[in-house]
C-alpha positions as a Python dict, from the first residue, in 0.01 Angstrom:
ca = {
    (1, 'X'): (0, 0, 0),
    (2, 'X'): (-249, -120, 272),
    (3, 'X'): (-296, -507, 236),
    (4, 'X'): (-639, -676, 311),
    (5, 'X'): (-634, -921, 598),
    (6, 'X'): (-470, -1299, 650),
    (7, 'X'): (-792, -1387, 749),
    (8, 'X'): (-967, -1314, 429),
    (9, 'X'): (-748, -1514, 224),
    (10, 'X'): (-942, -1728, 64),
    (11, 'X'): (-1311, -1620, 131),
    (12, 'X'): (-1533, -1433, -146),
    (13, 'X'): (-1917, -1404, -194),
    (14, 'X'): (-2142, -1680, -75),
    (15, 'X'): (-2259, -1942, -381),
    (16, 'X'): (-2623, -1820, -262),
    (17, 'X'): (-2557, -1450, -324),
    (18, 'X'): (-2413, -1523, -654),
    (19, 'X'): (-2639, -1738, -769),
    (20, 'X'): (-2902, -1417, -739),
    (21, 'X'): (-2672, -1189, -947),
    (22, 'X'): (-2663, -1478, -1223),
    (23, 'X'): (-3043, -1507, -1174),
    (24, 'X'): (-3071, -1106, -1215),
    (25, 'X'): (-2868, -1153, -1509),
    (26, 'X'): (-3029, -1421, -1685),
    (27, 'X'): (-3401, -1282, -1612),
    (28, 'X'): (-3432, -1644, -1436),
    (29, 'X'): (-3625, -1714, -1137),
    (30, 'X'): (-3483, -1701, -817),
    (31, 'X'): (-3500, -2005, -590),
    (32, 'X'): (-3166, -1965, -451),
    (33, 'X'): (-3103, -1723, -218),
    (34, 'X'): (-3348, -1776, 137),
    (35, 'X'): (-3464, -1428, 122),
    (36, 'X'): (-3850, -1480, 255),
    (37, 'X'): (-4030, -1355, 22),
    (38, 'X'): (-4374, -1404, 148),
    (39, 'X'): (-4563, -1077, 290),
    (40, 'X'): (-4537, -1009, 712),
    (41, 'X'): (-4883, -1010, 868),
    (42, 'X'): (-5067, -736, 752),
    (43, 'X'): (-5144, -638, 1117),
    (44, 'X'): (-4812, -599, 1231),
    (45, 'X'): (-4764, -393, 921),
    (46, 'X'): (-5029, -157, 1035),
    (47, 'X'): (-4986, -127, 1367),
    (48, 'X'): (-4607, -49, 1279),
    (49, 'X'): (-4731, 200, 1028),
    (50, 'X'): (-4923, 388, 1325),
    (51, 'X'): (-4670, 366, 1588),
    (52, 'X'): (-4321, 449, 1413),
    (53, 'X'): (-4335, 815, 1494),
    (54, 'X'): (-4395, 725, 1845),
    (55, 'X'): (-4148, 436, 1917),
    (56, 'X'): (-3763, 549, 2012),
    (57, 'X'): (-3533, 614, 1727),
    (58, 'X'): (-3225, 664, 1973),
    (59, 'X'): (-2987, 326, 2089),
    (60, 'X'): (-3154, 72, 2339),
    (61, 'X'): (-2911, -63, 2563),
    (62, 'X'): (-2682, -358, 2435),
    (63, 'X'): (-2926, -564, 2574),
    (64, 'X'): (-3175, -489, 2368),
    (65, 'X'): (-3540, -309, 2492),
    (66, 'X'): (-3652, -478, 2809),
    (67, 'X'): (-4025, -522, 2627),
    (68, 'X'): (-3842, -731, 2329),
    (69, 'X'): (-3676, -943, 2543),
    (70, 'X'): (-3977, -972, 2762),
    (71, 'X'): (-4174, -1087, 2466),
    (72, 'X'): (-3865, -1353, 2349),
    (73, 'X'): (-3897, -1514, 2681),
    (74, 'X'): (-4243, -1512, 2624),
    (75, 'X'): (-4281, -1724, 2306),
    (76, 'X'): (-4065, -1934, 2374),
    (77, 'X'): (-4195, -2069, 2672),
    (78, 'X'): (-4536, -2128, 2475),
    (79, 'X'): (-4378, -2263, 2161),
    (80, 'X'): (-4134, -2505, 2304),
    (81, 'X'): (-4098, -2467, 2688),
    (82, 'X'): (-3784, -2310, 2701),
    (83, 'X'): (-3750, -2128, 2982),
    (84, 'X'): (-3500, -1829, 2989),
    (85, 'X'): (-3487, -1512, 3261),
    (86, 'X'): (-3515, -1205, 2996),
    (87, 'X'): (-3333, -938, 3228),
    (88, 'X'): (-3024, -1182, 3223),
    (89, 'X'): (-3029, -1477, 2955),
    (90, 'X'): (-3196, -1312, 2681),
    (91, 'X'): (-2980, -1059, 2402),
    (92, 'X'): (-3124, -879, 2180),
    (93, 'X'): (-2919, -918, 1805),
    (94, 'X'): (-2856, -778, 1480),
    (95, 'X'): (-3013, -1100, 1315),
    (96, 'X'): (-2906, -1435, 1393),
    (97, 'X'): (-2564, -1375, 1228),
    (98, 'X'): (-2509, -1081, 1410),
    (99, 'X'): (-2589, -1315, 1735),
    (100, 'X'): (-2363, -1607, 1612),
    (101, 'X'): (-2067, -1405, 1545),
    (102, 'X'): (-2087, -1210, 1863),
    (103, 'X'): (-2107, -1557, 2029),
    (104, 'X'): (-1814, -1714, 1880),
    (105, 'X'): (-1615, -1370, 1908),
    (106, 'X'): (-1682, -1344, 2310),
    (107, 'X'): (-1678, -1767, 2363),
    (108, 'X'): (-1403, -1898, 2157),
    (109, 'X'): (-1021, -1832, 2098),
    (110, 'X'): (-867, -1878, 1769),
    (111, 'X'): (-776, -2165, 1682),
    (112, 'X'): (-1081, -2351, 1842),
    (113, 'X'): (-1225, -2623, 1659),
    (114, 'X'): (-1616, -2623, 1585),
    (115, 'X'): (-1785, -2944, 1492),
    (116, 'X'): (-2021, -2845, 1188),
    (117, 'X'): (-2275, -3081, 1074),
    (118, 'X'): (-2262, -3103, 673),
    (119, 'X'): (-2484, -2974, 494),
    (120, 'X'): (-2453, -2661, 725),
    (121, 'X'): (-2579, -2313, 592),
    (122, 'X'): (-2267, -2171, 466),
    (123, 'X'): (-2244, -1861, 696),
    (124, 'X'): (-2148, -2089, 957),
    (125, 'X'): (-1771, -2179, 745),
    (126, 'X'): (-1731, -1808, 673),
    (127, 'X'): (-1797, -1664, 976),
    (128, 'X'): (-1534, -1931, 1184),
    (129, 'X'): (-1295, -1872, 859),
    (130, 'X'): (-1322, -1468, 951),
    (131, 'X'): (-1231, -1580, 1334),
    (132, 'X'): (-954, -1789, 1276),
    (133, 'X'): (-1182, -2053, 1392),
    (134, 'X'): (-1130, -2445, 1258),
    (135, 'X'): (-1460, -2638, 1117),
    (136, 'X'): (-1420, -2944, 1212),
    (137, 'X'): (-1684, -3174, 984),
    (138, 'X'): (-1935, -3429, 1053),
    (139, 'X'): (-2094, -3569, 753),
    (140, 'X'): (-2449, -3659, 754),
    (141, 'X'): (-2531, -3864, 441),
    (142, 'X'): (-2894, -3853, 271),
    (143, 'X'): (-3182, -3901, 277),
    (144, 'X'): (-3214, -3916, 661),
    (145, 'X'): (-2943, -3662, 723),
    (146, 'X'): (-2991, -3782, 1081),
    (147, 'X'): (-2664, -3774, 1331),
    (148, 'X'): (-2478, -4104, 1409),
    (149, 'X'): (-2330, -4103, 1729),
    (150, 'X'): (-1995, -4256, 1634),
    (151, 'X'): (-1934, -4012, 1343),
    (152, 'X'): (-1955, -3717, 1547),
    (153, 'X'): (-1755, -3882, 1861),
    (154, 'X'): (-1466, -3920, 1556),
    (155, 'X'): (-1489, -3608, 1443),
    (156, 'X'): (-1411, -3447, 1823),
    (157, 'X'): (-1025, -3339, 1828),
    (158, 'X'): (-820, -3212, 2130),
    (159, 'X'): (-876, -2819, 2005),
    (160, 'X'): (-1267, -2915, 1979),
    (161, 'X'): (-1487, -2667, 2159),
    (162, 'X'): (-1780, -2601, 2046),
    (163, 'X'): (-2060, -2792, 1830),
    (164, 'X'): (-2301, -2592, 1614),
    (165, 'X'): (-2658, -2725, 1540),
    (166, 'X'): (-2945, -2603, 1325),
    (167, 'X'): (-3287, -2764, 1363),
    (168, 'X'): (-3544, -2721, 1152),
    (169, 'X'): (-3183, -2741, 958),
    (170, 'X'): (-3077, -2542, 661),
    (171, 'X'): (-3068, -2671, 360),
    (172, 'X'): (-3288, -3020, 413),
    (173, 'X'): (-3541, -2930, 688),
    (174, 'X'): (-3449, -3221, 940),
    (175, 'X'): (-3601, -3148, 1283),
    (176, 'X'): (-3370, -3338, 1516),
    (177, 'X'): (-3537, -3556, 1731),
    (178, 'X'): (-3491, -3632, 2141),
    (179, 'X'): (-3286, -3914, 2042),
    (180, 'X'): (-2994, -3711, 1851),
    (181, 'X'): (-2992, -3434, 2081),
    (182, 'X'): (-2924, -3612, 2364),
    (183, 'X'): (-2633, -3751, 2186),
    (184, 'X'): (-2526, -3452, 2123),
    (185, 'X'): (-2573, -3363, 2502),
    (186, 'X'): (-2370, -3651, 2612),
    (187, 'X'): (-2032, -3600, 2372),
    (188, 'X'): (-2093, -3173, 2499),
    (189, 'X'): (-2071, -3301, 2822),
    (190, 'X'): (-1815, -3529, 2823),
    (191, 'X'): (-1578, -3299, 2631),
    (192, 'X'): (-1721, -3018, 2768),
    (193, 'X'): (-1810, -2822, 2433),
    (194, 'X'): (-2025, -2505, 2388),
    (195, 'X'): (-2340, -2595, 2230),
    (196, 'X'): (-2452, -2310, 1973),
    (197, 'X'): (-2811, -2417, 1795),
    (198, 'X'): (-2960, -2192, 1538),
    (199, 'X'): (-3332, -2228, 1579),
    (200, 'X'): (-3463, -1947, 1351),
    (201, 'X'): (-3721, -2136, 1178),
    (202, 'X'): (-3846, -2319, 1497),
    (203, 'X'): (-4224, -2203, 1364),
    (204, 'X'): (-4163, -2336, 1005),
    (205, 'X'): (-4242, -2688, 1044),
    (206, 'X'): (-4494, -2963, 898),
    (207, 'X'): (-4652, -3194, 1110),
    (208, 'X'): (-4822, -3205, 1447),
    (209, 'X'): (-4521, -3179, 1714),
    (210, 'X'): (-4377, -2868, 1819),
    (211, 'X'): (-4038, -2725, 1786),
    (212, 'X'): (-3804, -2902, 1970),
    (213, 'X'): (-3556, -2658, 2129),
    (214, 'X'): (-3214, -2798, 2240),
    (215, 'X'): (-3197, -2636, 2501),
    (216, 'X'): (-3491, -2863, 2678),
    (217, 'X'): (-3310, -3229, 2607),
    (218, 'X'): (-3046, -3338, 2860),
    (219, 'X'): (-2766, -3123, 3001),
    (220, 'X'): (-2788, -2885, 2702),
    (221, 'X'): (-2958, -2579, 2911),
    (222, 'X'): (-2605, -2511, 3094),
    (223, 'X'): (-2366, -2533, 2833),
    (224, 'X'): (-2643, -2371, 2521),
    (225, 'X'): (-2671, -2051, 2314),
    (226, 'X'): (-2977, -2079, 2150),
    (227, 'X'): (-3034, -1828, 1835),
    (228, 'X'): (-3312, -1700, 1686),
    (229, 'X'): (-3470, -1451, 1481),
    (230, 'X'): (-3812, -1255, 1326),
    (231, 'X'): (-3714, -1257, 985),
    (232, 'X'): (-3791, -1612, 939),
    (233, 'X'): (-4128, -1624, 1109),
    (234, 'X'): (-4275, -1316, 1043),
    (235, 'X'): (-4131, -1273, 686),
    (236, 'X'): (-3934, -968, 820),
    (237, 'X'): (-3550, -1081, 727),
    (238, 'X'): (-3464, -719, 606),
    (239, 'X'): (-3542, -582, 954),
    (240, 'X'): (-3230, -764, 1100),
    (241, 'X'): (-3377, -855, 1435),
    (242, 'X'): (-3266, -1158, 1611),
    (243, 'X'): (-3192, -1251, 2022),
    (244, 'X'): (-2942, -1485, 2182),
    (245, 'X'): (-3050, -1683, 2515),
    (246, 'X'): (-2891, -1913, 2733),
    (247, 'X'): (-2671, -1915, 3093),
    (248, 'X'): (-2626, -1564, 3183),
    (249, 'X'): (-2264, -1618, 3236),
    (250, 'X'): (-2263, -1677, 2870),
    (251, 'X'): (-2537, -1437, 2760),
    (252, 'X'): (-2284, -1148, 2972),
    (253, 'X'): (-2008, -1235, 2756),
    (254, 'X'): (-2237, -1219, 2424),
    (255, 'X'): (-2355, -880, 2540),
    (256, 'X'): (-2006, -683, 2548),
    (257, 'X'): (-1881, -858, 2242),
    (258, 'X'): (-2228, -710, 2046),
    (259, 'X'): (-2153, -420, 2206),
    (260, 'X'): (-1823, -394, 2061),
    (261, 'X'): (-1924, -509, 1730),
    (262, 'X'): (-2264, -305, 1647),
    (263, 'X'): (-2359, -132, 1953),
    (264, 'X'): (-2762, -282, 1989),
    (265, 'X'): (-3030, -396, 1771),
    (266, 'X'): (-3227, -193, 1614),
    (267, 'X'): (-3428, 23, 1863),
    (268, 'X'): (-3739, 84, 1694),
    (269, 'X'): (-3766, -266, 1540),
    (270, 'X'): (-3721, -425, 1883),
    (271, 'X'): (-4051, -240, 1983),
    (272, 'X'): (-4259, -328, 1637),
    (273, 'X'): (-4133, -700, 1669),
    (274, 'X'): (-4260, -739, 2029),
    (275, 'X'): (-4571, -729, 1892),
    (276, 'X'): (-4481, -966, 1635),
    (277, 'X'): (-4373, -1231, 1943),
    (278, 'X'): (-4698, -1174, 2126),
    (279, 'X'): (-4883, -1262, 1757),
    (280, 'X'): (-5195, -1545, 1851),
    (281, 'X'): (-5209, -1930, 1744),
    (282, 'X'): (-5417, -1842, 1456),
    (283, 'X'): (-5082, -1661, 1325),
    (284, 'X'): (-4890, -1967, 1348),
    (285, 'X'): (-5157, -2251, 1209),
    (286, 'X'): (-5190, -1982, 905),
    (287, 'X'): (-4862, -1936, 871),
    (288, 'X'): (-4700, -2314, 853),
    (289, 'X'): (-4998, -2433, 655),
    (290, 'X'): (-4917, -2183, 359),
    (291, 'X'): (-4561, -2276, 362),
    (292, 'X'): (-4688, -2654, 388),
    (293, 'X'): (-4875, -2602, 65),
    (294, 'X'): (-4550, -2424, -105),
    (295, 'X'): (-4366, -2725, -7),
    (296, 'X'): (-4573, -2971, -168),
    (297, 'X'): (-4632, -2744, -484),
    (298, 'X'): (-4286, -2738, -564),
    (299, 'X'): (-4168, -3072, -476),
    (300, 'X'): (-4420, -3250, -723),
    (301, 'X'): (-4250, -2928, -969),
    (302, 'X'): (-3886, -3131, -900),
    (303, 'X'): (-4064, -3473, -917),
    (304, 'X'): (-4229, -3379, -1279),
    (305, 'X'): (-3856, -3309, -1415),
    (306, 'X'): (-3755, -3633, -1289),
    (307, 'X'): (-3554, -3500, -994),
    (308, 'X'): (-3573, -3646, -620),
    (309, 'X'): (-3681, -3353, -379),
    (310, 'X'): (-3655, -3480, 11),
    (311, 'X'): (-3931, -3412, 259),
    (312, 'X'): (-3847, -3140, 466),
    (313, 'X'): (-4009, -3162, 828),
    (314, 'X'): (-3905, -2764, 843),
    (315, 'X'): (-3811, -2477, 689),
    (316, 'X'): (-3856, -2368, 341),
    (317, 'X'): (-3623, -2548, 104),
    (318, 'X'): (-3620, -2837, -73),
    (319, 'X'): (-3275, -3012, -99),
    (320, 'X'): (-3289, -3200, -445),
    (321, 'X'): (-3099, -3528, -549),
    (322, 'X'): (-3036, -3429, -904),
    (323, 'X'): (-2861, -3793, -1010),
    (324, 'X'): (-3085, -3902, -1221),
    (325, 'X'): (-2928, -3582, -1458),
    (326, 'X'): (-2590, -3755, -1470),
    (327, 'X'): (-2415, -3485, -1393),
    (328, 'X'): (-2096, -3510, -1173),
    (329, 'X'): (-2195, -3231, -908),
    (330, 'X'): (-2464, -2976, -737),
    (331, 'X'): (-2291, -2677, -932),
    (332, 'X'): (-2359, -2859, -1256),
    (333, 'X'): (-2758, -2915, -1220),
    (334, 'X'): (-2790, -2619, -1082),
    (335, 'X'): (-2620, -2484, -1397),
    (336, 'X'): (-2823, -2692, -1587),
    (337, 'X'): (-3196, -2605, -1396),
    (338, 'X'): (-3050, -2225, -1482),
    (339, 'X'): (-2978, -2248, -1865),
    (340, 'X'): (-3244, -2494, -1966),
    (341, 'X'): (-3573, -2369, -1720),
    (342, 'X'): (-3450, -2032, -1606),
    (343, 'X'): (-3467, -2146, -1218),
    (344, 'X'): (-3182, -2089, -1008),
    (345, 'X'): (-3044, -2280, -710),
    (346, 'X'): (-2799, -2318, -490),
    (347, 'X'): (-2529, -2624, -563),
    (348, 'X'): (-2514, -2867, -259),
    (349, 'X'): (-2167, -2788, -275),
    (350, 'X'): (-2235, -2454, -49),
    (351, 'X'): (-2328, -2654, 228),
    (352, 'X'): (-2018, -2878, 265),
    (353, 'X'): (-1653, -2854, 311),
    (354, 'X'): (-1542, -3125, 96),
    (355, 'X'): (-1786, -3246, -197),
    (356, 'X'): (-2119, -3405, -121),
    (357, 'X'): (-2190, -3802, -208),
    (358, 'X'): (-2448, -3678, -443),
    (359, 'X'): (-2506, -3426, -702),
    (360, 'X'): (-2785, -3172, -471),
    (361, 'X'): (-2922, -2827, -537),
    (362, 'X'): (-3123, -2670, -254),
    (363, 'X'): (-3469, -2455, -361),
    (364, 'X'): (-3634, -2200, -193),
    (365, 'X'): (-4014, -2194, -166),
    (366, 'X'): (-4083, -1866, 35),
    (367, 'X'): (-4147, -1668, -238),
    (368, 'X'): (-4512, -1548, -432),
    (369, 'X'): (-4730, -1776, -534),
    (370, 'X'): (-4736, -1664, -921),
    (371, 'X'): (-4348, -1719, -888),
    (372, 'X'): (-4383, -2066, -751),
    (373, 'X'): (-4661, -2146, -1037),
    (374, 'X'): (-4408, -2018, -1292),
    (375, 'X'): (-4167, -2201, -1176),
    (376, 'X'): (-4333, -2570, -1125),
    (377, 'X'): (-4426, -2531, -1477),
    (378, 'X'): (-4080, -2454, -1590),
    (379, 'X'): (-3972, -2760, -1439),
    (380, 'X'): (-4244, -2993, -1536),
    (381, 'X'): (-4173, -2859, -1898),
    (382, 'X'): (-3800, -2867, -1905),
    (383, 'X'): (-3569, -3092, -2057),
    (384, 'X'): (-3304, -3141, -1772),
    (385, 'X'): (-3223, -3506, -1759),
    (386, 'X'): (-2998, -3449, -2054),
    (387, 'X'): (-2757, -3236, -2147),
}
């Protein structure tokens, strides 16, 4: 009888995933799972409707489309002054999971140890579990969630090498500052670690300063992957387009392990989201100020049930101290938010390896207005600070 694999001992569907089947289920509404469910810009929509007959439907080369990558290199020079060469340090990617896992399949060796800062978005731990890859832990404790130099310098191990980083994170929203990046710059450096720093909601952030890529403090540019992806800023997740960028030695490596692992990125998405990339200001300024407004609609939702939502600086959840419910964990308020106001979320448990200090659920706000109306006044009407 064929047997499944060592290396999926132990794994099974992501707490986010089944936290949407329970929702299905229960008729409840779903603030767990990050699906961006806000419309794309109507314009790209059109202008995709026009041109699909006329784009290629055959492979692009592992690279991706010369005119995507063109049009990466582009933005992110005007959004954060990264500067990347897109014939040679820019990959086009099956989303930014397809672009992680091709980077830790062509950069690491089993075995490897990968500092992870807690709470991390869970794909990270499954996708090192599937490589035979070891998480090594740094925990960041609430509310600041900021990093402390001399908990990640103990956390570095002889089989450390590699760090990955997400800013605006998943699940609180932190936007690491100068400051922690170039700590994180100086223990890469001295230990010589790969940097890998998921950036795919570098345009979903509150507040006057601009994303902050990694890739622009210190040392990082020579030793950095940088991810990214569409989904997240032009509400496009299901089109599964993301890019890689960094040293081309790197980027060279990341292109024959994609290769080998899904062959290119969608073709005829690469064209439509070039014209995503090249989208004007106005875009942007429209775009962060609606999700600003979701933010603070459903934070004073949490605060009216007598929960303690954080303030996010980025991205589009809320990561909620649910304490004041006495409950012993994340998967119990969420279980409670679920039976008693039909909202689901995602225990904080999902983002950690061992269990958190407090009892957290993260929520999603990309979703329809009318759903994030229905849901503030489930919340403000619920009973959920006793059992």
């Amino acid at each position: 009888m064929a047997k499944v694999a060592t290396r999926m001992r132990g794994l099974q569907q992501s707490a986010l995933g089944a936290m949407t089947v329970r929702c299905q289920e229960l008729g409840a509404l779903n603030l767990a799972q990050g699906l961006s469910q806000v419309p794309p810009p109507a314009s790209l929509l059109a202008e995709g409707a026009r041109e699909f007959e006329t784009v290629g439907h055959s492979y692009s080369q592992p690279e991706g489309l010369a005119v995507f990558r063109e049009a990466v290199a582009g933005k992110l020079k005007r959004s954060s002054g990264l500067s990347v060469e897109p014939t040679t340090q820019v990959l086009a990617t099956v989303g930014a999971t397809g672009a992680l896992m091709a980077t830790l399949t062509a950069l690491l060796d089993p075995g490897d140890g990968v500092v992870l800062f807690e709470p991390f978005y869970s794909y990270y731990l499954s996708s090192l579990q599937v490589l035979n890859l070891r998480p090594e832990p740094v925990r960041l404790t609430g509310p600041g969630f900021r990093i402390a130099e001399e908990s990640l310098r103990a956390a570095i191990t002889e089989r450390t090498r590699a760090m990955i980083v997400c800013t605006p994170n998943n699940p609180t929203g932190r936007r690491l500052t100068a400051a922690e990046l170039k700590i994180v710059s100086a223990v890469a450096e001295e230990h010589d670690l790969l940097v890998i720093t998921d950036e795919v909601y570098e345009d979903i952030y509150f507040g006057p300063d601009p994303h902050l890529a990694a890739a622009t403090v210190g040392g990082l540019a020579e030793r950095t992957v940088t991810l990214g992806s569409l989904g997240k800023s032009f509400s496009v997740p299901g089109w599964r387009l993301g890019y890689a960028c960094g040293p081309e030695r790197l980027i060279g490596a990341i292109r024959i392990a994609a290769d080998s692992l899904v062959v290119c990125a969608p073709a005829p998405l690469q064209a439509l989201g070039a014209r995503a990339l090249n989208l004007d200001d106005d875009y942007y300024r429209g775009f962060r100020a609606m999700y600003d407004r979701k933010r603070r609609l459903l934070a004073e939702g949490f605060a009216a049930a007598g929960l303690s939502p954080n303030e996010p600086e980025g991205a589009y959840y809320l990561f909620v101290d649910c304490s004041r419910m006495g409950v012993p964990s994340g998967v119990a308020a969420a279980e409670r938010l679920l039976e008693n106001g039909l909202v689901g979320t995602v225990p904080g448990e999902a983002f950690y390896l061992n269990p958190p200090d407090r009892p957290y659920v993260r929520a999603c706000f990309s979703v329809p207005d009318d759903v994030l109306a229905e849901a503030v006044d489930r919340l403000a009407s619920g009973d959920f600070l006793h059992g």
